[in-house]
C-alpha positions in Angstrom: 0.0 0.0 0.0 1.3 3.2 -1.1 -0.3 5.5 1.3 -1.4 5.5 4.8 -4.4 6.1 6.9 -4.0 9.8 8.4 -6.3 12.4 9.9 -6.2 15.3 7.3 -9.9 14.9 6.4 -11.2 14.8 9.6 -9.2 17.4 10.4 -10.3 19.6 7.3 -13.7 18.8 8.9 -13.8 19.6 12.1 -11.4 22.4 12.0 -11.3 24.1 15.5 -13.6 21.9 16.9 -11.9 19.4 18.8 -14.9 17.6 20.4 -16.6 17.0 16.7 -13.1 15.8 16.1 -12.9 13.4 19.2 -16.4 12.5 17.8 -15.1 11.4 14.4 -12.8 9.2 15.9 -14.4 7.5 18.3 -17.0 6.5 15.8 -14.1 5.1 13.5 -12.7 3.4 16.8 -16.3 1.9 17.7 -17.2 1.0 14.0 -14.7 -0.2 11.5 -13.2 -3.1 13.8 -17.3 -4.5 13.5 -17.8 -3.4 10.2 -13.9 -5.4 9.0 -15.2 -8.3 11.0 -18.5 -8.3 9.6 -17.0 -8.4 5.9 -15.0 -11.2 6.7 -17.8 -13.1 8.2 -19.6 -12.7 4.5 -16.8 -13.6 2.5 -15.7 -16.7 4.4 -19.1 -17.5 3.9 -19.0 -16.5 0.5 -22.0 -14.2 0.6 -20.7 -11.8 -2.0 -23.8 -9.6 -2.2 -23.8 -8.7 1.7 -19.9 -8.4 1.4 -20.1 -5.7 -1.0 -22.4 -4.1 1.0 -19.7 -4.6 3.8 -17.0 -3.2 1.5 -19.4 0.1 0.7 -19.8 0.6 4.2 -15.8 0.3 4.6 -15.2 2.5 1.9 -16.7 5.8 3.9 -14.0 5.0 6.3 -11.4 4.6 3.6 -12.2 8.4 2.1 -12.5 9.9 6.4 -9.0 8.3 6.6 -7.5 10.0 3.5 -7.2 6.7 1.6 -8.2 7.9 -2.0 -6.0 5.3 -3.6 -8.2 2.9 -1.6 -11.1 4.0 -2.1 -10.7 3.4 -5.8 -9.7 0.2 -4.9 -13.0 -0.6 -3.1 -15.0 0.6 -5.4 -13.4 -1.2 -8.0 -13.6 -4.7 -5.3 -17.2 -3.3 -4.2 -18.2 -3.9 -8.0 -16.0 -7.2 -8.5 -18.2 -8.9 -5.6 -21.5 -7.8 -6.8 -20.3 -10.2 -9.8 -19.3 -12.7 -7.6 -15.9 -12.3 -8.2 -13.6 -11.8 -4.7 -10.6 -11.5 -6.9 -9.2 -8.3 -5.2 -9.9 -9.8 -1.6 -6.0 -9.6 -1.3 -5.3 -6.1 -1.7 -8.6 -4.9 0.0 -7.3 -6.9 3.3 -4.0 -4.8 3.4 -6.1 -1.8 3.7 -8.1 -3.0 6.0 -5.1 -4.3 8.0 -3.4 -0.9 7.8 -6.8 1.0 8.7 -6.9 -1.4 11.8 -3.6 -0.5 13.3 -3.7 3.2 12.7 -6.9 3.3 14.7 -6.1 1.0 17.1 -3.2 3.9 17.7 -5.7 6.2 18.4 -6.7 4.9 21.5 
């Protein structure tokens, strides 16, 4: 992965306002580690429909984290599952992985 997970958006965002900003992230803390585990749930399970409807979820995530490379990339894989087709699962789990860690360092 070329690029990493940062805070530039949500700092864009919330500016001066450091409690919206607290906000942001605890919402990223409390949600992406269920929404990650909840994709893989689906695509072990090989329920390609719901796991593109994991991966769209994801993907707001991806763009608050400043992931725009990403973010390509999952719509691209978000599209490749609706066809049944988890060819990218590879490269969208390194993003995931990398999202996991940077937030688990905001804690």
């Amino acid at each position: 992965m070329k690029e990493s997970p940062n805070l530039s958006y949500i700092n864009q965002l919330a500016g001066e306002n450091l409690t919206f900003k607290k906000k942001l992230i605890e919402v990223l803390i409390r949600e992406l580690p269920e929404e990650i585990k909840q994709y893989r749930k689906h695509l072990i399970e090989e329920k390609y429909q719901l796991a593109a409807d994991d991966v769209h979820k994801i993907k707001h995530k991806i763009s608050i984290l400043g992931l725009e490379l990403s973010y390509q990339l999952a719509t691209n894989y978000e599209e490749e599952l609706r066809n049944n087709n988890p060819f990218n699962n590879g490269n969208f789990e390194k993003v995931m992985v990398a999202m996991a860690k940077f937030i688990n360092e905001l804690k």
